[in-house]
PDB file with one MODEL, atoms N, CA, C and O in Angstrom:
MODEL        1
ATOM      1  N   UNK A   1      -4.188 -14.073   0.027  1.00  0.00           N
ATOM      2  CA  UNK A   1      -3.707 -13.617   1.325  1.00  0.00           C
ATOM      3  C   UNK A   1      -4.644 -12.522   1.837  1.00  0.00           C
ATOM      4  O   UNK A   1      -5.093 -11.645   1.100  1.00  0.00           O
ATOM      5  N   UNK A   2      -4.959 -12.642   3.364  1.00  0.00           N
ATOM      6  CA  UNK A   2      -5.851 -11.514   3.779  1.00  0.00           C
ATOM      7  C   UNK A   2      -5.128 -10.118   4.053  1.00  0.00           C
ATOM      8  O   UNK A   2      -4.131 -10.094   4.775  1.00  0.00           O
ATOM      9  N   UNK A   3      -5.613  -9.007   3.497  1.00  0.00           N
ATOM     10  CA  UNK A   3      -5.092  -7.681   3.606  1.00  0.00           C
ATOM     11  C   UNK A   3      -5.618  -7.279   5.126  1.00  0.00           C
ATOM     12  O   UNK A   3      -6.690  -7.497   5.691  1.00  0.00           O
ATOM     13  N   UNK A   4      -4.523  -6.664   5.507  1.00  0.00           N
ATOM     14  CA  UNK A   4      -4.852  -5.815   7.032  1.00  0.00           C
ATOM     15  C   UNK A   4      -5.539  -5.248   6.677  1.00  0.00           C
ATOM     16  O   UNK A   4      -5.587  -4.794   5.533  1.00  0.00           O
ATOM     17  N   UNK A   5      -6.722  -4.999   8.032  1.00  0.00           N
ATOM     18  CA  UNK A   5      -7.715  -3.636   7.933  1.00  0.00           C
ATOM     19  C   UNK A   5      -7.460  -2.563   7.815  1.00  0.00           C
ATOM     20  O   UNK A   5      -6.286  -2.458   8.170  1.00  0.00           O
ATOM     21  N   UNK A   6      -8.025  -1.153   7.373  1.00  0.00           N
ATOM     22  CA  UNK A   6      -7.824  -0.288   7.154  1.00  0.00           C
ATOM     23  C   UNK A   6      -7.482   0.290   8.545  1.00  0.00           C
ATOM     24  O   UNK A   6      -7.010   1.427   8.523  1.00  0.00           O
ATOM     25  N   UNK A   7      -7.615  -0.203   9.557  1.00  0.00           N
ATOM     26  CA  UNK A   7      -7.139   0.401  10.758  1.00  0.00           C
ATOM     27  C   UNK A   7      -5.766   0.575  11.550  1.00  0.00           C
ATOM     28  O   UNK A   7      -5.390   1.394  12.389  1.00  0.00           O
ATOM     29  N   UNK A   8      -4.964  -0.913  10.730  1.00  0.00           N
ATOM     30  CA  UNK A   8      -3.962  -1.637  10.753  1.00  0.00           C
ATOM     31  C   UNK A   8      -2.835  -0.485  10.584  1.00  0.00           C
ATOM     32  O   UNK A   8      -2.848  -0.188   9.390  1.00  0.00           O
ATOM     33  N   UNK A   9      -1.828   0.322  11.291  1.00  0.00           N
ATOM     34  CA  UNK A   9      -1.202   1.537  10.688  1.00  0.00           C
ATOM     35  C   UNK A   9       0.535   1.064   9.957  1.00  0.00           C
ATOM     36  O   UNK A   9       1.611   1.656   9.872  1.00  0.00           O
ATOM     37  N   UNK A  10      -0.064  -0.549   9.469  1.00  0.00           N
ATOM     38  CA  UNK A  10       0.789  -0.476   8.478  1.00  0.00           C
ATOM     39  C   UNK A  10       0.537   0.293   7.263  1.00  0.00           C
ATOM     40  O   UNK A  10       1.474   0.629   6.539  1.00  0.00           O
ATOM     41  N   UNK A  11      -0.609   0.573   7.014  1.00  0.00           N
ATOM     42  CA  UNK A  11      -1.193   1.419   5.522  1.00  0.00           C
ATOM     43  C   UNK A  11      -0.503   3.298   5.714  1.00  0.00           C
ATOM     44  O   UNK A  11      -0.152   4.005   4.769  1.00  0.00           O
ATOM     45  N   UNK A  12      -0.494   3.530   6.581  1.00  0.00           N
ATOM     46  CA  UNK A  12      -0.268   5.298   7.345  1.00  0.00           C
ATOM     47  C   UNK A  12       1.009   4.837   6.788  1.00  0.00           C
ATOM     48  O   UNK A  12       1.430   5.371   5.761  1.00  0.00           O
ATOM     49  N   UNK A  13       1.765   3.757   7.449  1.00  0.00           N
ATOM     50  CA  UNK A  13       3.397   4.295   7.226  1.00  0.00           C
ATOM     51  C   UNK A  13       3.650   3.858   5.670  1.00  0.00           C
ATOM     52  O   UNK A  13       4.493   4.180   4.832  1.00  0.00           O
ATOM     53  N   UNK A  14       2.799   3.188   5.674  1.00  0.00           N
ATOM     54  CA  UNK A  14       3.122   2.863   3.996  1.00  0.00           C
ATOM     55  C   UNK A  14       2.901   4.046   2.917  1.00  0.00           C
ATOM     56  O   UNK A  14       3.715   4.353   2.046  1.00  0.00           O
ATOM     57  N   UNK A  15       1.661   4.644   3.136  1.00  0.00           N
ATOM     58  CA  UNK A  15       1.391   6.431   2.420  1.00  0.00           C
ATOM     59  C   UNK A  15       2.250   7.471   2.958  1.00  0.00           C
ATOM     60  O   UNK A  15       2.567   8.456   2.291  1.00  0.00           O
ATOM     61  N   UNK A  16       2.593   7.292   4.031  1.00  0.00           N
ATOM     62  CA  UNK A  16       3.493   8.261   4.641  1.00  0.00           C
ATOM     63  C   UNK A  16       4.885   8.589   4.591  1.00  0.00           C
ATOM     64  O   UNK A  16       5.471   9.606   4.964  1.00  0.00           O
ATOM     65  N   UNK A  17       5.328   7.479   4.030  1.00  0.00           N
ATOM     66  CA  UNK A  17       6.916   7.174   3.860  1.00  0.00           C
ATOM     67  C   UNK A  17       7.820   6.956   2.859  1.00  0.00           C
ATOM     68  O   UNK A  17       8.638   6.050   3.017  1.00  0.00           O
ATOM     69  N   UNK A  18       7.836   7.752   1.643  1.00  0.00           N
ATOM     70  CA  UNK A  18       8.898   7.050   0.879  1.00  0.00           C
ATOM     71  C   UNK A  18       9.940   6.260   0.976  1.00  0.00           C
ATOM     72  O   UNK A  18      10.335   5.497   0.095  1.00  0.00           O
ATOM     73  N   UNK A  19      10.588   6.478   2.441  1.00  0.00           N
ATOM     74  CA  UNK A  19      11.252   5.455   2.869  1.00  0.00           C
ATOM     75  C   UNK A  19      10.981   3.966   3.107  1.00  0.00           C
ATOM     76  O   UNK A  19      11.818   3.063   3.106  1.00  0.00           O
ATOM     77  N   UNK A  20       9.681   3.871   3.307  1.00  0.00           N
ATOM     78  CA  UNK A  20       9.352   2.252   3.161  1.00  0.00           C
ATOM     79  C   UNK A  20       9.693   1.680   1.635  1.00  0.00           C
ATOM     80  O   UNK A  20       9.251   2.022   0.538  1.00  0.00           O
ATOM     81  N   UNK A  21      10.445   0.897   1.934  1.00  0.00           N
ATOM     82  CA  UNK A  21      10.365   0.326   0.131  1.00  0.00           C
ATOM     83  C   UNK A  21      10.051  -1.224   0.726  1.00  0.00           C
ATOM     84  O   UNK A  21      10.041  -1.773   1.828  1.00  0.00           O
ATOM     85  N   UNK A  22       9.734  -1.691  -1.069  1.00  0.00           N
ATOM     86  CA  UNK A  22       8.677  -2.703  -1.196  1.00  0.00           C
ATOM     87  C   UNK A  22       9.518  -3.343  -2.081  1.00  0.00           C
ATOM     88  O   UNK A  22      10.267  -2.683  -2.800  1.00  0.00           O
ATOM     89  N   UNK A  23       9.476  -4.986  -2.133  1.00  0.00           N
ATOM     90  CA  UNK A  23       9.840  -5.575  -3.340  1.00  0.00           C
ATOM     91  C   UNK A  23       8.481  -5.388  -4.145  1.00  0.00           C
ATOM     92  O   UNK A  23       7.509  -5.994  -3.694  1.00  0.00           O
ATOM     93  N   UNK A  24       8.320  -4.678  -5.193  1.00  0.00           N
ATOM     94  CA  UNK A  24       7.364  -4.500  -5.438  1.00  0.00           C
ATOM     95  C   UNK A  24       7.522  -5.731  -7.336  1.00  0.00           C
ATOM     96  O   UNK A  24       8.401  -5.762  -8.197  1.00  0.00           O
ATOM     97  N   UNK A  25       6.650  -6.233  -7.239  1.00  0.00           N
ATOM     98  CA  UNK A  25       7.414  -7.556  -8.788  1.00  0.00           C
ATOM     99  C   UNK A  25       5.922  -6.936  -9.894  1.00  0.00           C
ATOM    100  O   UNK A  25       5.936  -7.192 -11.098  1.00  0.00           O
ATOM    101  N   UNK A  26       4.902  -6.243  -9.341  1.00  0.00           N
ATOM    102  CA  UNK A  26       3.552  -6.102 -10.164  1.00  0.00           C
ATOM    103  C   UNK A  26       3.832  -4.272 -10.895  1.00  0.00           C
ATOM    104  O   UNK A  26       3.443  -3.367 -10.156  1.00  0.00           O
ATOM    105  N   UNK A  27       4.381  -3.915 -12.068  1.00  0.00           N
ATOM    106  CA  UNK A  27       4.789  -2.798 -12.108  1.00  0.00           C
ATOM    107  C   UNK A  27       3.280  -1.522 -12.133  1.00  0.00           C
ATOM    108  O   UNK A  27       3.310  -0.316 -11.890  1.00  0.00           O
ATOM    109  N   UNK A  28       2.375  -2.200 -12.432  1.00  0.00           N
ATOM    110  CA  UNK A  28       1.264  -1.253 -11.737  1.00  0.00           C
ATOM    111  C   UNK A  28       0.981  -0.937 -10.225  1.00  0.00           C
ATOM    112  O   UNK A  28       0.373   0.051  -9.814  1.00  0.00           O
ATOM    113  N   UNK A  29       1.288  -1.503  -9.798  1.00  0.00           N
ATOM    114  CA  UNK A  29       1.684  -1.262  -7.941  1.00  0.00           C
ATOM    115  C   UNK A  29       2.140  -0.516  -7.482  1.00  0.00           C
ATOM    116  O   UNK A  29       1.815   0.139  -6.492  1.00  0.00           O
ATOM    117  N   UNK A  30       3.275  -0.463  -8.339  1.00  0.00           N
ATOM    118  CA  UNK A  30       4.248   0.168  -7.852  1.00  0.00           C
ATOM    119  C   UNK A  30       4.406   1.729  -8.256  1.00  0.00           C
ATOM    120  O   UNK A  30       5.097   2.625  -7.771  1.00  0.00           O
ATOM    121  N   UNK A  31       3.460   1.699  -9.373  1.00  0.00           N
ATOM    122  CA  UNK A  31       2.896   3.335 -10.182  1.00  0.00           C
ATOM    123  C   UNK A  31       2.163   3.573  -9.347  1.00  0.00           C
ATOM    124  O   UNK A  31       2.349   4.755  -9.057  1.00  0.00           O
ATOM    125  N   UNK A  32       1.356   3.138  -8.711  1.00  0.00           N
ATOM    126  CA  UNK A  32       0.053   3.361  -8.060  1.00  0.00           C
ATOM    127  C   UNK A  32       1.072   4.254  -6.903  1.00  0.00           C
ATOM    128  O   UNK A  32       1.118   5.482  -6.830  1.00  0.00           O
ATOM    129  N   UNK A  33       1.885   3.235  -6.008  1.00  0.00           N
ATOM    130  CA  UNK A  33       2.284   3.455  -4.723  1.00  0.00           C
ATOM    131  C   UNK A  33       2.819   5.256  -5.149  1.00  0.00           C
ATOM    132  O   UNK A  33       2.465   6.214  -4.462  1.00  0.00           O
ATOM    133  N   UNK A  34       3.579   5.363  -6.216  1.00  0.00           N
ATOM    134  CA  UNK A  34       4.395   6.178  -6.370  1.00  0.00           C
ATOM    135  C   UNK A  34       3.139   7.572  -6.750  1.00  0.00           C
ATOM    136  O   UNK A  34       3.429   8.741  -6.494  1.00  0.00           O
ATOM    137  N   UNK A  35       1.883   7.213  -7.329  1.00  0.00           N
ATOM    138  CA  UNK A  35       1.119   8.505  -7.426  1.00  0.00           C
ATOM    139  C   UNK A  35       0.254   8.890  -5.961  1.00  0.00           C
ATOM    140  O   UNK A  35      -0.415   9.889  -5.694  1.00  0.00           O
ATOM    141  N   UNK A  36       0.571   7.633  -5.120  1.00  0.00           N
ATOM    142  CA  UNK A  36      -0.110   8.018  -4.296  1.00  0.00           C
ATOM    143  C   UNK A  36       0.374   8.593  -3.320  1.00  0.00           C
ATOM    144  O   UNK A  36      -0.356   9.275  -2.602  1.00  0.00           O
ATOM    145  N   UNK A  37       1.894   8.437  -3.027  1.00  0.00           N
ATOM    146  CA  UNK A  37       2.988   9.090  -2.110  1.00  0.00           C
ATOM    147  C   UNK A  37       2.581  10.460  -2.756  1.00  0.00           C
ATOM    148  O   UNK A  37       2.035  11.359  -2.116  1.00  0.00           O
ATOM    149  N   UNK A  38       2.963  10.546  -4.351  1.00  0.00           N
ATOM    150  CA  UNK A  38       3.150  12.377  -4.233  1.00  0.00           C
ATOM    151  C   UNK A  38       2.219  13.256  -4.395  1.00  0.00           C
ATOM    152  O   UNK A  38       2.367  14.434  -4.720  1.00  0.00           O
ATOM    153  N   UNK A  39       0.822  12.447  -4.073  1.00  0.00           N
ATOM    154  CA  UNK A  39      -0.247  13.339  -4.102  1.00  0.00           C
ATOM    155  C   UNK A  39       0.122  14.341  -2.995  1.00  0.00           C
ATOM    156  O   UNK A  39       1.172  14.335  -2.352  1.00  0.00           O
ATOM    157  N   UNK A  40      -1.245  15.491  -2.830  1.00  0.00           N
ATOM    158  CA  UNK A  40      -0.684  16.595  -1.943  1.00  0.00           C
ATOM    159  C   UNK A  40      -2.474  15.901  -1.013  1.00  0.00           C
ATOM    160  O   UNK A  40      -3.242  16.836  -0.787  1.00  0.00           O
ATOM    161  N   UNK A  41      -2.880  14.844  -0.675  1.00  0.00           N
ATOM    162  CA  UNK A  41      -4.045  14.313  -0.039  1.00  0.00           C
ATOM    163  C   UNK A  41      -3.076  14.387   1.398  1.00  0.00           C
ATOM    164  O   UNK A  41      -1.849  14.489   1.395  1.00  0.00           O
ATOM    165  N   UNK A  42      -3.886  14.312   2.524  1.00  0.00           N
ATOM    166  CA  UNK A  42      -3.862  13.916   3.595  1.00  0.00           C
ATOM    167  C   UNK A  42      -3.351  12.181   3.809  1.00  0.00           C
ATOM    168  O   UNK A  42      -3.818  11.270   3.126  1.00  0.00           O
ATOM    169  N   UNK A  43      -2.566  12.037   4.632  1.00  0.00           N
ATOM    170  CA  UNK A  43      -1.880  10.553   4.485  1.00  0.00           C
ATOM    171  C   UNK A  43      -3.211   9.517   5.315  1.00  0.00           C
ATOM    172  O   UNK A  43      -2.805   8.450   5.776  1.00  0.00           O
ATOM    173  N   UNK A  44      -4.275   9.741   5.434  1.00  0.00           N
ATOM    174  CA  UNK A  44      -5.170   8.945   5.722  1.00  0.00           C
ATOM    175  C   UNK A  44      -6.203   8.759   4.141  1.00  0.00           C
ATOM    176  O   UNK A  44      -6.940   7.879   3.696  1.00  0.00           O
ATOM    177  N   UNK A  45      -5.838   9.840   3.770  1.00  0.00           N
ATOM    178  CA  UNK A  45      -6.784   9.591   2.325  1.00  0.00           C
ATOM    179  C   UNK A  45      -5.873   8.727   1.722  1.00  0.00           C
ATOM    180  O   UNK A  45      -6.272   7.596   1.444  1.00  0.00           O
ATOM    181  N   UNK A  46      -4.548   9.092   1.428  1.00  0.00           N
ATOM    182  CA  UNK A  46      -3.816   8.322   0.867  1.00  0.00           C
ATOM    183  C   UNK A  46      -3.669   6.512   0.997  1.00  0.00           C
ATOM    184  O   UNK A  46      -3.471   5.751   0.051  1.00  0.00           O
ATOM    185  N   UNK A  47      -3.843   6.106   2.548  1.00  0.00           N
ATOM    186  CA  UNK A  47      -3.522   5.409   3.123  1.00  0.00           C
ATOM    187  C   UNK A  47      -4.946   4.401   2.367  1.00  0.00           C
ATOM    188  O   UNK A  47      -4.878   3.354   1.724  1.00  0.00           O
ATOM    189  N   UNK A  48      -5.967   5.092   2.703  1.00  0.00           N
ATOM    190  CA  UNK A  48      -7.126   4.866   2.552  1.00  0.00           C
ATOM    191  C   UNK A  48      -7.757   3.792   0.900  1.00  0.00           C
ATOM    192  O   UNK A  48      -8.571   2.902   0.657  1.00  0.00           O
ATOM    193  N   UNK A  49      -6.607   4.741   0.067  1.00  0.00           N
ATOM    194  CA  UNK A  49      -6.758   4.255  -1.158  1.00  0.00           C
ATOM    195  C   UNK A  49      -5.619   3.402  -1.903  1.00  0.00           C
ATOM    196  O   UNK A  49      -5.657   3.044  -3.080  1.00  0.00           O
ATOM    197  N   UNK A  50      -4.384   3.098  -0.780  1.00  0.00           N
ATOM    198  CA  UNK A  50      -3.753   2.342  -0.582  1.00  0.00           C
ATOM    199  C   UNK A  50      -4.835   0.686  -0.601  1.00  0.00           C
ATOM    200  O   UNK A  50      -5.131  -0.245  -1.351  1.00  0.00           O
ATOM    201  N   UNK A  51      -5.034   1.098   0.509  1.00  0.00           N
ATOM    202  CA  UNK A  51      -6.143  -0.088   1.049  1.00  0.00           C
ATOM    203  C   UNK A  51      -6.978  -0.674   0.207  1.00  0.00           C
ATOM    204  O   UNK A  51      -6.960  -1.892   0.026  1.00  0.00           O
ATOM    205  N   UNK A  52      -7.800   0.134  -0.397  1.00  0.00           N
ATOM    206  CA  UNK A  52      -9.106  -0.169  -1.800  1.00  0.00           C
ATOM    207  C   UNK A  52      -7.857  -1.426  -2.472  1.00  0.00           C
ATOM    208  O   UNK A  52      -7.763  -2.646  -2.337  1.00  0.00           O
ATOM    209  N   UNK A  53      -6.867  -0.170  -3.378  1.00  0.00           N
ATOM    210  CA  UNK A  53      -6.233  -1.372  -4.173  1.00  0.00           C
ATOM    211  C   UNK A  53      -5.953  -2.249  -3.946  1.00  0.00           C
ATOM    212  O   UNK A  53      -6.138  -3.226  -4.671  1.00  0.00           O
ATOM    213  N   UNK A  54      -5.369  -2.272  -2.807  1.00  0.00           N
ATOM    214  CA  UNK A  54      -5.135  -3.713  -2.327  1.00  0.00           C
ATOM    215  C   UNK A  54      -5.996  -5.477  -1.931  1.00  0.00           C
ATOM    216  O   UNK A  54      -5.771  -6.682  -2.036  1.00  0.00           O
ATOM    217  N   UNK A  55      -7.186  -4.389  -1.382  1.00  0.00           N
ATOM    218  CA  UNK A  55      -7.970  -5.018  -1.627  1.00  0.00           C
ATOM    219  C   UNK A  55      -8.304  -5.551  -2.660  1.00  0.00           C
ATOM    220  O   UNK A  55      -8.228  -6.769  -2.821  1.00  0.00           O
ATOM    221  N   UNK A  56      -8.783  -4.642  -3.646  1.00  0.00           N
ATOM    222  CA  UNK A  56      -9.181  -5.455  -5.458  1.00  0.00           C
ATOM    223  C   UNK A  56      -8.215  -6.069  -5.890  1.00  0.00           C
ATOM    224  O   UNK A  56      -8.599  -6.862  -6.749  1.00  0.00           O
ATOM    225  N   UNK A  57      -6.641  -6.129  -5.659  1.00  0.00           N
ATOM    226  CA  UNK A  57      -6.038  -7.219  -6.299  1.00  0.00           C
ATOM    227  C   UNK A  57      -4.990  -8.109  -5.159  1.00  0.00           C
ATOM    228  O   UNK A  57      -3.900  -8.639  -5.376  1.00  0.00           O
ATOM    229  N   UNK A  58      -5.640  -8.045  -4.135  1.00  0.00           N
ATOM    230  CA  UNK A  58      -5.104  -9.165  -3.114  1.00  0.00           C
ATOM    231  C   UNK A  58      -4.633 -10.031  -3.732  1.00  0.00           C
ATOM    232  O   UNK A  58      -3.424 -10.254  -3.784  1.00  0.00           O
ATOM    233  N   UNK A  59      -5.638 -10.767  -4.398  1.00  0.00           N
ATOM    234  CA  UNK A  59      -5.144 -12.295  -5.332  1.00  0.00           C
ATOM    235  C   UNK A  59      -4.050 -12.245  -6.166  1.00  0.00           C
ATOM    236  O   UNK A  59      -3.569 -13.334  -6.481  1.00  0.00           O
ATOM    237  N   UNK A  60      -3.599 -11.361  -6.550  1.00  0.00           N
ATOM    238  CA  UNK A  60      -2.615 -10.987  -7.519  1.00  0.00           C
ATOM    239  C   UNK A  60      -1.142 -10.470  -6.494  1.00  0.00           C
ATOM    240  O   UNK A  60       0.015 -10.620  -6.886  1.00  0.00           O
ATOM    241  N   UNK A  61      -1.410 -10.043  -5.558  1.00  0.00           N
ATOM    242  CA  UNK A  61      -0.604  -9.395  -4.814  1.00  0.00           C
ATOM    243  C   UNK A  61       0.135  -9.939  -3.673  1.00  0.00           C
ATOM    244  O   UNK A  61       0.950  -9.186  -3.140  1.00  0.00           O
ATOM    245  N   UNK A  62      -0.004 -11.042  -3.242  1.00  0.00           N
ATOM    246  CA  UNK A  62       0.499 -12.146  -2.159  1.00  0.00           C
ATOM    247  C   UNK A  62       1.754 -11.448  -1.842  1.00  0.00           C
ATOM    248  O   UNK A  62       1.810 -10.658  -0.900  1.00  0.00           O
ATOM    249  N   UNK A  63       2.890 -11.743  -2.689  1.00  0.00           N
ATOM    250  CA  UNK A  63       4.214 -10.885  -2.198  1.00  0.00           C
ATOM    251  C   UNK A  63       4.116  -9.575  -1.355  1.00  0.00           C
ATOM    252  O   UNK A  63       4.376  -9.369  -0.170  1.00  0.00           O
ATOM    253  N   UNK A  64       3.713  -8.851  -2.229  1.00  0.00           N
ATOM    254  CA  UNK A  64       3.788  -7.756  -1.652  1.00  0.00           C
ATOM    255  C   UNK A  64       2.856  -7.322  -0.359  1.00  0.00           C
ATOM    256  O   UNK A  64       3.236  -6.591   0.555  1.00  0.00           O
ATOM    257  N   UNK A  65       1.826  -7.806  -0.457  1.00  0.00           N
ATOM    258  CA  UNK A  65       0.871  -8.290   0.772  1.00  0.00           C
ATOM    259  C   UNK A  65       1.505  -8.385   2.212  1.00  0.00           C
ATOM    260  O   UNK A  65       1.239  -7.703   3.202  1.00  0.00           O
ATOM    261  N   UNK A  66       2.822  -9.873   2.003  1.00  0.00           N
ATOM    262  CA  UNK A  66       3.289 -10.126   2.761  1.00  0.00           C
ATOM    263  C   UNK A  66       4.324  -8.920   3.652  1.00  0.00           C
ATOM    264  O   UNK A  66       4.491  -8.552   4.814  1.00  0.00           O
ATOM    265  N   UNK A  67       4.695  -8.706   2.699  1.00  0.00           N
ATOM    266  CA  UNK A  67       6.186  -7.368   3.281  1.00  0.00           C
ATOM    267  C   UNK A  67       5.036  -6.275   4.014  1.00  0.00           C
ATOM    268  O   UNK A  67       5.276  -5.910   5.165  1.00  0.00           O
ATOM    269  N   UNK A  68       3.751  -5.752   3.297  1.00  0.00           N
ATOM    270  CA  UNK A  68       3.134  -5.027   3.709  1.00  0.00           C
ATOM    271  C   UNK A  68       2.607  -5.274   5.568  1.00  0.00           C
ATOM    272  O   UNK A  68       2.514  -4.376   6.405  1.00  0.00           O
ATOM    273  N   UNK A  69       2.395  -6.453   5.735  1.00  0.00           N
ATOM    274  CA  UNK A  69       2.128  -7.051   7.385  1.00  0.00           C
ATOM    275  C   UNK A  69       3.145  -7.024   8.139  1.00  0.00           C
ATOM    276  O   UNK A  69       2.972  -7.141   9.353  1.00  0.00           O
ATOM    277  N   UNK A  70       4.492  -6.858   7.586  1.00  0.00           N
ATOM    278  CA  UNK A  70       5.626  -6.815   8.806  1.00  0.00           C
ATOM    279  C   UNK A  70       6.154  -5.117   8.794  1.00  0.00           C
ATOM    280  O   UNK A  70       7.072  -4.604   9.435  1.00  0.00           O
ATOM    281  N   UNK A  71       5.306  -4.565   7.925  1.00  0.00           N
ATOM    282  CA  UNK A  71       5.407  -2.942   8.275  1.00  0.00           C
ATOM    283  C   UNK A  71       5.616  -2.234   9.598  1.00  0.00           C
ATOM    284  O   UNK A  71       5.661  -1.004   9.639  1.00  0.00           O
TER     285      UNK A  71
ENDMDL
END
């Protein structure tokens, strides 16, 4: 599945929000999401490295991919 661009501000509300929840089924994902919410980074850095991961395991990530585009 193709990941939105980094421009796409589903990634902002996704770093920005603990309130977004995710079916998240990959339990490294979901560690990731959770160190990256409580960093003390700027929510564009955050967002930013949201994005990377996603990128490197797109193929692995389809589900969650999906929920991520109707952000």
């Amino acid at each position: 599945m193709q990941v939105p661009p980094l421009t796409d501000a589903c990634w902002l509300r996704l770093a920005a929000s603990r309130h977004v929840r995710l079916s998240i089924t990959h339990l490294p994902t979901l560690m990731m999401l959770d160190r990256v919410r409580s960093s003390n980074d700027e929510v564009a850095v955050k967002a930013a490295e949201l994005f990377a991961y996603f990128v490197r395991w797109s193929d692995s990530l389809a589900p969650e991919l999906a929920q991520i585009r109707e952000l």
